[in-house]
C-alpha beads as a LAMMPS data file, in Angstrom:
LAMMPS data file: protein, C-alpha beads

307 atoms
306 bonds

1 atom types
1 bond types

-500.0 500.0 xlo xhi
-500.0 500.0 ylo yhi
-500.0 500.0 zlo zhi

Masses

1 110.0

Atoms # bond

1 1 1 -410.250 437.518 130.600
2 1 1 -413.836 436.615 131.400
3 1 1 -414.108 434.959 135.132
4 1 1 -415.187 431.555 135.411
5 1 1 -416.347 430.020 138.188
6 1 1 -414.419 426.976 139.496
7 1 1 -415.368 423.946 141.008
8 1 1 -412.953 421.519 142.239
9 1 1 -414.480 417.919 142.788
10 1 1 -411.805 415.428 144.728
11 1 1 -412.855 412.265 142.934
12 1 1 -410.791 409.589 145.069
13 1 1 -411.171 406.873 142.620
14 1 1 -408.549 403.811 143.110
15 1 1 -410.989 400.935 141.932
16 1 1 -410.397 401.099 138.395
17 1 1 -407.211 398.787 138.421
18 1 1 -405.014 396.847 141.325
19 1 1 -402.270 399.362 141.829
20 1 1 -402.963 401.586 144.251
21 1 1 -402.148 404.933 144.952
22 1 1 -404.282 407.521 143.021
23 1 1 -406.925 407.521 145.744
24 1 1 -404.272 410.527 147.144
25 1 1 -404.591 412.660 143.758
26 1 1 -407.500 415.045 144.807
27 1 1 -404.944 416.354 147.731
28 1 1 -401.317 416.138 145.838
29 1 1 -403.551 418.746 143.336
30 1 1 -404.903 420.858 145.930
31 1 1 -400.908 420.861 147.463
32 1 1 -399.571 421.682 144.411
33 1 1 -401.699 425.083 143.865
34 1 1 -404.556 424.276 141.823
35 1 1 -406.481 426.522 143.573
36 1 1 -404.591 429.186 144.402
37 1 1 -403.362 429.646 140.442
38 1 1 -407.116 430.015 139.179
39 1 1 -407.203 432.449 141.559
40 1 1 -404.395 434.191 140.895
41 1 1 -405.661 434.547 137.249
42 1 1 -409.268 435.935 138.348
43 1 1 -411.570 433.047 138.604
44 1 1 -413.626 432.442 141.956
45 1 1 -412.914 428.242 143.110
46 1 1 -415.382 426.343 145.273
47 1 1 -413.497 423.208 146.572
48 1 1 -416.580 420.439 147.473
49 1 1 -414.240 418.323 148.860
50 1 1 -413.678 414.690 148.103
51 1 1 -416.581 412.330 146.635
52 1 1 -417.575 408.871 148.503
53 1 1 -418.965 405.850 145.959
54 1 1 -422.535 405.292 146.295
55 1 1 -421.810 401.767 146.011
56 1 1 -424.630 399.207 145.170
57 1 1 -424.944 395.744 146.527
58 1 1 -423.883 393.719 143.634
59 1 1 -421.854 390.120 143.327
60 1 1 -417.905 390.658 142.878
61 1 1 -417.272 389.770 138.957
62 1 1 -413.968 387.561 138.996
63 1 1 -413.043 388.743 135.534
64 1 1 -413.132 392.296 136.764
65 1 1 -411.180 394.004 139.704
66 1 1 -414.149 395.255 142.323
67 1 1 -416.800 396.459 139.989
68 1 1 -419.098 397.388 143.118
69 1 1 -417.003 400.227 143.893
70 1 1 -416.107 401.807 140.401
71 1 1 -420.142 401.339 140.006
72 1 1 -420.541 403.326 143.256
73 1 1 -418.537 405.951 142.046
74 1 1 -420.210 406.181 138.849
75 1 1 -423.079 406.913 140.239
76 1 1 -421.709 409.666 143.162
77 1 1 -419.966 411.416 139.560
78 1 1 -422.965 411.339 137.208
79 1 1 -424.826 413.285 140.425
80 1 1 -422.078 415.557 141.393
81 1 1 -421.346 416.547 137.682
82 1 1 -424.892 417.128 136.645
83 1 1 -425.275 419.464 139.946
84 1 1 -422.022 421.257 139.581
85 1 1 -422.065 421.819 135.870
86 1 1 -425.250 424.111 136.435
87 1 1 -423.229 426.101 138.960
88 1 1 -420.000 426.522 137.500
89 1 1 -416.620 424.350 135.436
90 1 1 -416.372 421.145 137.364
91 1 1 -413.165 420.601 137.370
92 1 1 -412.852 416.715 138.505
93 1 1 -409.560 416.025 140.449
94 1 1 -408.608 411.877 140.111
95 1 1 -407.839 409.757 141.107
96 1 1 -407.537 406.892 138.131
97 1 1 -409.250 407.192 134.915
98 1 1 -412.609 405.290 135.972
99 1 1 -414.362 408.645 137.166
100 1 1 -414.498 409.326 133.705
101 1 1 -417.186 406.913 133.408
102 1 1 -419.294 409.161 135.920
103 1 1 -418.137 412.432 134.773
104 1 1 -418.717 412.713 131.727
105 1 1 -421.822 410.570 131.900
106 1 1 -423.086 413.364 133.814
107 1 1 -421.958 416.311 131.915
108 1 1 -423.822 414.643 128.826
109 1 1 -426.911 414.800 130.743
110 1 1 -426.403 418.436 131.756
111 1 1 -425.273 419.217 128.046
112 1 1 -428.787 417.437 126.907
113 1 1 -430.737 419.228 129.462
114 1 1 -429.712 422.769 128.325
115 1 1 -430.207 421.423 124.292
116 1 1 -426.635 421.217 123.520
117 1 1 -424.429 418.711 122.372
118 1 1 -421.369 417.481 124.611
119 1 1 -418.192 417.017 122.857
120 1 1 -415.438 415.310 124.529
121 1 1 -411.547 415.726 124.068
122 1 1 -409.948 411.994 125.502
123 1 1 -406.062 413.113 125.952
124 1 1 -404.567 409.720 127.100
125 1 1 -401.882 407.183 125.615
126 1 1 -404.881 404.828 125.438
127 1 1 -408.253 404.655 123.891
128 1 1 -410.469 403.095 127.189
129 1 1 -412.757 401.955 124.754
130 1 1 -412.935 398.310 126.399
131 1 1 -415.877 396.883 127.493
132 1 1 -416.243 394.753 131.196
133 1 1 -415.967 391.625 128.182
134 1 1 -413.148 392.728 126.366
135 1 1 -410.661 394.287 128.958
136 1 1 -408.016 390.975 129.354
137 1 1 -406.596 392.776 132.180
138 1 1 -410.133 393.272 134.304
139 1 1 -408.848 396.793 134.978
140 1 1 -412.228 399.260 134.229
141 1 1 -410.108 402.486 134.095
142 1 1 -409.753 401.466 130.215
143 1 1 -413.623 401.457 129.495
144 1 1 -414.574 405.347 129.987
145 1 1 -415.182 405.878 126.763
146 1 1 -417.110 402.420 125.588
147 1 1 -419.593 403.387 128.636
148 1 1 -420.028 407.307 127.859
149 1 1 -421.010 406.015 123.738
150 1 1 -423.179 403.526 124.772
151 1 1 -421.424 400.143 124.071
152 1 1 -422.942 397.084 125.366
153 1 1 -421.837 395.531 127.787
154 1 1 -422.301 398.096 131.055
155 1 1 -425.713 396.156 132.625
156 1 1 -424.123 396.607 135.697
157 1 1 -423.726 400.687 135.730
158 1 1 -426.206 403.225 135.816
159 1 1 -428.472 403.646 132.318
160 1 1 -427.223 406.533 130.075
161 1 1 -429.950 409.165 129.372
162 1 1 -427.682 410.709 127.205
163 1 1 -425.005 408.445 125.470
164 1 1 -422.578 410.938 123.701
165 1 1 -421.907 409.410 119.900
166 1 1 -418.666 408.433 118.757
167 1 1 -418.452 411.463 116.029
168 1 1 -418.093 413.777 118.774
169 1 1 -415.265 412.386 120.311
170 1 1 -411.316 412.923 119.319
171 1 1 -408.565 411.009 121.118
172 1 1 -405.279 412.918 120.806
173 1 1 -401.862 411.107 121.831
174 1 1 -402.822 407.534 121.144
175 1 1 -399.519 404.849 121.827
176 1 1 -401.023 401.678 123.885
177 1 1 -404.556 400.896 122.222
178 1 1 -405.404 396.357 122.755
179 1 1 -406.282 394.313 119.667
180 1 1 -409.937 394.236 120.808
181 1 1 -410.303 398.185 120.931
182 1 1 -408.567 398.913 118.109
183 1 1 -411.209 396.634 116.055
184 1 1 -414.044 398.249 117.840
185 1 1 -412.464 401.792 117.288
186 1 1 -412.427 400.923 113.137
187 1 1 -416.407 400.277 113.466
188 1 1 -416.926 404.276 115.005
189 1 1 -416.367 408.022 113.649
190 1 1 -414.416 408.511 116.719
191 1 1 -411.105 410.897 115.777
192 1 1 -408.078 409.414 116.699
193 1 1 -404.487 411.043 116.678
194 1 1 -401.788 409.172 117.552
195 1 1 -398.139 409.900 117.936
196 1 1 -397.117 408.692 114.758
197 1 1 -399.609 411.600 113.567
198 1 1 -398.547 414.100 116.131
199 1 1 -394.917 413.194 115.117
200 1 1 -395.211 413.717 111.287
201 1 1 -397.983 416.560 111.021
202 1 1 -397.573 418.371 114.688
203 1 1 -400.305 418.938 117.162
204 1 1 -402.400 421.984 116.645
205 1 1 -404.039 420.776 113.263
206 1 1 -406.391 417.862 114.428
207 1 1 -406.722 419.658 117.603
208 1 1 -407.924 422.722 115.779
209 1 1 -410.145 420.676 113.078
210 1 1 -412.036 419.197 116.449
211 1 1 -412.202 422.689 118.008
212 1 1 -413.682 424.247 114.594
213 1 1 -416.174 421.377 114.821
214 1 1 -417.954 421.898 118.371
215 1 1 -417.592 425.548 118.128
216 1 1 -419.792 425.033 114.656
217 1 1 -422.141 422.942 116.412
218 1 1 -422.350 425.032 119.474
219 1 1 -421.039 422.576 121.796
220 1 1 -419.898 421.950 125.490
221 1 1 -416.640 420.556 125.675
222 1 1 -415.320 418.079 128.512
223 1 1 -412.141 417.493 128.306
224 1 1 -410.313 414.407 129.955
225 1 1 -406.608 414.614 130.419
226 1 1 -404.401 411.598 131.714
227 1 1 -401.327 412.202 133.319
228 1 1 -399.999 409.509 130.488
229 1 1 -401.306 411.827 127.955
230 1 1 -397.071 413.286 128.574
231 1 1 -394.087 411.665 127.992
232 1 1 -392.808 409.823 131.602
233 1 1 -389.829 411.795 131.194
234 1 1 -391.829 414.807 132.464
235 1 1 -394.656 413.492 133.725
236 1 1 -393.707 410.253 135.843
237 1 1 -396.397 409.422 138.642
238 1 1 -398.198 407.460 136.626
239 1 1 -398.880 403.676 137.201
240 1 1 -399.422 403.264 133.453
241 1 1 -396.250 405.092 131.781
242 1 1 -395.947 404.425 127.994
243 1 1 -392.687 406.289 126.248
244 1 1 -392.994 408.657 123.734
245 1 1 -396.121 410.305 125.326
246 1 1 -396.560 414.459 124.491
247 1 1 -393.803 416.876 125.091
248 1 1 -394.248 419.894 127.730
249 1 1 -394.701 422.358 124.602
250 1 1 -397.262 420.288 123.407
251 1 1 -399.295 420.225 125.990
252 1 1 -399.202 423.387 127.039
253 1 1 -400.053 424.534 123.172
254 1 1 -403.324 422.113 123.808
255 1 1 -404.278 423.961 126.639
256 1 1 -403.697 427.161 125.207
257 1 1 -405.989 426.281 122.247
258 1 1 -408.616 424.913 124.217
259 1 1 -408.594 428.698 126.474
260 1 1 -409.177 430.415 122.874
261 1 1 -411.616 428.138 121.567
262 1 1 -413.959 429.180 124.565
263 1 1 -415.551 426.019 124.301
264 1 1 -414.468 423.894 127.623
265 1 1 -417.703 423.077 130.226
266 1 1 -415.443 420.349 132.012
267 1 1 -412.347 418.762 133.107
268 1 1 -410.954 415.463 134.520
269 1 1 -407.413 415.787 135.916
270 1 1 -406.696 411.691 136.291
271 1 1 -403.995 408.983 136.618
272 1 1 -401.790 410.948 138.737
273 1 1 -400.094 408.567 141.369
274 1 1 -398.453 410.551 143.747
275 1 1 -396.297 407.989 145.238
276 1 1 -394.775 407.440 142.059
277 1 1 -394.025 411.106 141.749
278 1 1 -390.770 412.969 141.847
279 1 1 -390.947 416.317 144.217
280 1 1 -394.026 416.561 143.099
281 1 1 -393.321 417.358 139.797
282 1 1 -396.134 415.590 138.012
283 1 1 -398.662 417.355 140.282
284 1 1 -397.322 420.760 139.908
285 1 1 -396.955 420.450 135.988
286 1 1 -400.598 419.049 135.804
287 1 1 -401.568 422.224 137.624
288 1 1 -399.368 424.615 135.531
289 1 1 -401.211 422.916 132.222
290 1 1 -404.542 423.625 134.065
291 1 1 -403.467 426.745 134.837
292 1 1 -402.592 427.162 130.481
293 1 1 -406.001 426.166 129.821
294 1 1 -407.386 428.448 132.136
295 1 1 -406.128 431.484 130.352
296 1 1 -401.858 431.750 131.774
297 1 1 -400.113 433.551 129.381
298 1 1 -396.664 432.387 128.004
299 1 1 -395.497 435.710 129.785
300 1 1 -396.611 434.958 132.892
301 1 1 -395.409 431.427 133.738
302 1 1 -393.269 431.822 136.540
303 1 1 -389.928 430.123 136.778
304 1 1 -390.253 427.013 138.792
305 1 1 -386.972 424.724 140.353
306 1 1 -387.535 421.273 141.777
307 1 1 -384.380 421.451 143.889

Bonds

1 1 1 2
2 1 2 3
3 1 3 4
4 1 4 5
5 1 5 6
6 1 6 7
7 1 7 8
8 1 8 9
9 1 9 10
10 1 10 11
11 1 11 12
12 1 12 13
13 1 13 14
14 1 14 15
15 1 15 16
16 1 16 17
17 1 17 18
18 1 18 19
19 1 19 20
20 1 20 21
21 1 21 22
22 1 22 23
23 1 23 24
24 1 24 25
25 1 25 26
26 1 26 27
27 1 27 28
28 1 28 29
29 1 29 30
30 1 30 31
31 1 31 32
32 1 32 33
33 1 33 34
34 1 34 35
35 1 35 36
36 1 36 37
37 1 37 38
38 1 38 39
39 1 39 40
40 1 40 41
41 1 41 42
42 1 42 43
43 1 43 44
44 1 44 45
45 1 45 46
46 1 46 47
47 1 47 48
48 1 48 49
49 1 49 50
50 1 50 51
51 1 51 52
52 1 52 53
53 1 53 54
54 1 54 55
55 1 55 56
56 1 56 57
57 1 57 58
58 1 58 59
59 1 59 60
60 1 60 61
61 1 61 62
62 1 62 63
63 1 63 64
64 1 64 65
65 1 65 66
66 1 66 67
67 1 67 68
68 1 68 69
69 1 69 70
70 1 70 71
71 1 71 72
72 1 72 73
73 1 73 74
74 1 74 75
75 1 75 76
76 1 76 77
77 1 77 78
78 1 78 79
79 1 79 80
80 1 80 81
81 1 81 82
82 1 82 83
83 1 83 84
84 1 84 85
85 1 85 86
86 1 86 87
87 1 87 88
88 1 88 89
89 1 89 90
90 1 90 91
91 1 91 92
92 1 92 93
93 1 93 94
94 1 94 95
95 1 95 96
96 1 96 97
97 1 97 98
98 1 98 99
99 1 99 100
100 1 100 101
101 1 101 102
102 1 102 103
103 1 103 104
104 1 104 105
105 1 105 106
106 1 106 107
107 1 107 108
108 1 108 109
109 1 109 110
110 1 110 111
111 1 111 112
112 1 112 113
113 1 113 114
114 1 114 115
115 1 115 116
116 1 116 117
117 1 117 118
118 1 118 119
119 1 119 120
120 1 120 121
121 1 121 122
122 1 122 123
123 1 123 124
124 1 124 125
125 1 125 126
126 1 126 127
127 1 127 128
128 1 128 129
129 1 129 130
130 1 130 131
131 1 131 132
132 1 132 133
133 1 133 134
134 1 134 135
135 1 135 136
136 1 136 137
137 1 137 138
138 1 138 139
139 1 139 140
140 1 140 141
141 1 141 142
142 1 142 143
143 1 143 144
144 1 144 145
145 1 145 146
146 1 146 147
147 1 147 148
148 1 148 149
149 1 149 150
150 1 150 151
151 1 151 152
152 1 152 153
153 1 153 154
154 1 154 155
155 1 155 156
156 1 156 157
157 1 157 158
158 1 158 159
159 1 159 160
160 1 160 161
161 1 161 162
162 1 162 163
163 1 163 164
164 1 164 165
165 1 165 166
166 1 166 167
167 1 167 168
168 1 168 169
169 1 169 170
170 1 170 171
171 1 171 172
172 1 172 173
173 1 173 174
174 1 174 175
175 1 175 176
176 1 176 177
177 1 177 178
178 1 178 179
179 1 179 180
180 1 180 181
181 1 181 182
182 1 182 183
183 1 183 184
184 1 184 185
185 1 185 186
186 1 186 187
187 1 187 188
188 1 188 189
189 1 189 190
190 1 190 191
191 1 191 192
192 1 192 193
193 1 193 194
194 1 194 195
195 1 195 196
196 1 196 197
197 1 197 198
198 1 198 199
199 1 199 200
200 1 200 201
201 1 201 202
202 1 202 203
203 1 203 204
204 1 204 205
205 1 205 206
206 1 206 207
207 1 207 208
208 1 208 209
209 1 209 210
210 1 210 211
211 1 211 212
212 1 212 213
213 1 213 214
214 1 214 215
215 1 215 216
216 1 216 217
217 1 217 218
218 1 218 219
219 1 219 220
220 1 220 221
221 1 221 222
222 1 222 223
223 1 223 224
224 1 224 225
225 1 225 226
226 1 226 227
227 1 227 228
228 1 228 229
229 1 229 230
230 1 230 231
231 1 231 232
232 1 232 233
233 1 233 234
234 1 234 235
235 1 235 236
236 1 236 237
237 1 237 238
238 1 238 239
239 1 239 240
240 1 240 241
241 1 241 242
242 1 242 243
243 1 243 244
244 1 244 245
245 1 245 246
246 1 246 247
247 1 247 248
248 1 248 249
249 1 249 250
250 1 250 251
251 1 251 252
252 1 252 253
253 1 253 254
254 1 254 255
255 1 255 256
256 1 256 257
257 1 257 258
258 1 258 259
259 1 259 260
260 1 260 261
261 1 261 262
262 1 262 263
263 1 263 264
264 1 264 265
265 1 265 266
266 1 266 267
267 1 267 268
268 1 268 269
269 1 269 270
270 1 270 271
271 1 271 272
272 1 272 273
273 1 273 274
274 1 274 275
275 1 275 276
276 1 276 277
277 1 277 278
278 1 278 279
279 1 279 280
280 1 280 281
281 1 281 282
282 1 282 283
283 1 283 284
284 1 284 285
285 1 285 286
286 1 286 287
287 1 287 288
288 1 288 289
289 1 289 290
290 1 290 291
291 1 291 292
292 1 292 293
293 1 293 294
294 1 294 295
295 1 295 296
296 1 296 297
297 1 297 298
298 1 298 299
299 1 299 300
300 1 300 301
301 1 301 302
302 1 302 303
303 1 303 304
304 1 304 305
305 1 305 306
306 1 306 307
């Protein structure tokens, strides 16, 4: 298997909605294993530590919960993924599900500057494609993917220089999409799977279709992974749990597809809450899917007991 060089980013981020808690994600990963299994499995990792927002002076927005800060961190992302993808696989460790708006804002400027197009896989029970004027609940970990396509909407946040459009996108594991996204999500090309889908027709085939379509147009792929992406049932420090989420075999046969494809130039690890977590369990099965994509054999996945 070819080596890859690894770069874990701590991406603190707890400003994205009013329950706190995934500001200790970066660490729960980095207790869990996550470095030690790439290594085990030949890649080099360079931990950079944990990211601080580069936060802006701006006025506090009382429809949305403290835009300053998930600004801030936008910014300290879009930096820290532009530098690291020219060094390596950022892998971003979250953290809630508003460093996506930095990272892969900055991966589609790296992917532009090397005349390539960024793809992006959005594994999640929900569709973040609110705007700050559409989200009811003020909460801007559900707008990743309205910023990174160029919505309106963002004055507040850093221009894009290179807005990634919406037919190179695919959301896989939909359950929990608002009124207002869902009507803005029937005007785009974006590819949406939802459980129904997965339920009916299985996982691999719109995963592969996507795969088949960046590795046609010679593509980076980021992918973004949400701990609610699983079912709760296995997956359960998360502050935003939705039943009927993807099963352990399924997501471990996404990551194995992804390894083949040979496609992947980024990843966001996000949502996990570790006080909400059970022995860790969340953390360490988020590492063992990282650890899938990363090229871990059925074979050689060790037997693990929470007792």
């Amino acid at each position: 298997m070819e080596q890859t060089h690894c770069i874990l980013i701590g991406a603190p981020v707890d400003s994205g909605k009013r329950r706190d808690g995934c500001l200790m994600g970066p660490d729960a990963y980095r207790v869990a294993g996550l470095g030690e299994q790439l290594t085990a499995l030949g890649h080099s990792v360079e931990d950079r530590g944990n990211l601080i927002p580069d936060t802006p002076a701006l006025p506090d927005d009382p429809h949305l919960h403290d835009l300053p800060t998930t600004v801030g961190w936008t910014r300290s992302l879009i930096r820290a993924a532009k530098e690291a993808a020219s060094d390596g696989l950022p892998i971003f460790l979250g953290g809630d599900h508003a460093l996506s708006l930095g990272s892969v804002a900055g991966m589609a400027e790296h992917a532009a500057a090397q005349g390539r197009p960024l793809f992006v896989l959005w594994l999640d029970a929900h569709s973040d494609f609110n705007t700050p004027q559409t989200t009811e609940s003020g909460h801007l970990h559900g707008t990743p993917v309205a910023y990174v396509t160029g919505q309106p909407g963002f004055d507040a946040f850093p221009p894009l220089a290179a807005p990634v459009p919406t037919d190179r996108i695919a959301m896989i594991g939909l359950r929990s999409v608002d009124p207002a996204e869902r009507a803005m999500l029937a005007e785009t090309d974006i590819a949406l799977t939802d459980m129904r889908a997965i339920d009916e027709h299985g996982i691999a085939g719109p995963l592969a279709a996507f795969l088949d379509k960046v590795q046609a147009a010679n593509g980076l792929l980021h992918v973004s992974l949400d701990v609610d992406f699983l079912d709760p049932g296995i997956a359960p420090a998360v502050g935003t749990t939705v039943p009927g989420g993807a099963t352990y075999r399924e997501a471990h046969l996404v990551m194995e597809m992804l390894h083949d494809s040979g496609c992947l130039a980024g990843l966001d690890l996000v949502e996990l809450n570790p006080f909400l977590d059970d022995r860790g369990r969340t953390a360490s099965l988020m590492v063992d899917l990282t650890a899938s994509l990363m090229g871990r054999r059925i074979f050689d996945r060790p037997t693990r007991s929470f007792a």
